[in-house]
C-alpha positions in Angstrom: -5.7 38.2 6.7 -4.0 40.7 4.4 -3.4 40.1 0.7 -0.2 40.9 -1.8 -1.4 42.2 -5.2 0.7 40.9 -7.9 2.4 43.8 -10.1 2.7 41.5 -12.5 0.2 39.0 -12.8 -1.9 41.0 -10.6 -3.3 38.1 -8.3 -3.9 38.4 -4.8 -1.7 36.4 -2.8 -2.5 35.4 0.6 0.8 36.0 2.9 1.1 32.1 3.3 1.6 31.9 -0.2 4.7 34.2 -0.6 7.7 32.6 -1.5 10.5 34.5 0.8 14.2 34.5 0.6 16.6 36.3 3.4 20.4 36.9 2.5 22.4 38.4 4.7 23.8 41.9 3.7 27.7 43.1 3.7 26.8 46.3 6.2 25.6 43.0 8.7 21.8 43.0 8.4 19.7 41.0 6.1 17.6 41.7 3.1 14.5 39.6 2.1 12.8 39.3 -1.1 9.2 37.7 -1.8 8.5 35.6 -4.9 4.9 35.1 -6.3 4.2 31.6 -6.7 2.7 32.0 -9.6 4.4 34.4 -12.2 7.8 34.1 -10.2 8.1 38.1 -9.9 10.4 39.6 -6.9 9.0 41.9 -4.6 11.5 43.5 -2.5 8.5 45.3 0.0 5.2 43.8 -0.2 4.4 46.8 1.6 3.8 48.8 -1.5 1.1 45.8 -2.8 -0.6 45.2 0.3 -4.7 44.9 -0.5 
């Protein structure tokens, strides 16, 4: 299973772990943003930190 790296506290997260959040977005999609659960940093794409 693929792993988040942490920019911040720079723990690996399993995807499980992430704390997600969608809002809807004013052109009529959505946008969701991931949380670590452990320092409380926003990711917008977890792409970027994949391990």
């Amino acid at each position: 299973m693929p792993k988040i790296h942490c920019p911040d506290c720079s723990r690996d997260i399993g995807m499980h772990e992430l704390e997600g959040k969608t809002t809807t977005v004013r052109s009529g999609g959505f946008s969701t943003r991931y949380r670590c659960p452990f320092c409380r940093t926003d990711m917008d794409n977890i792409t970027d930190y994949l391990v």
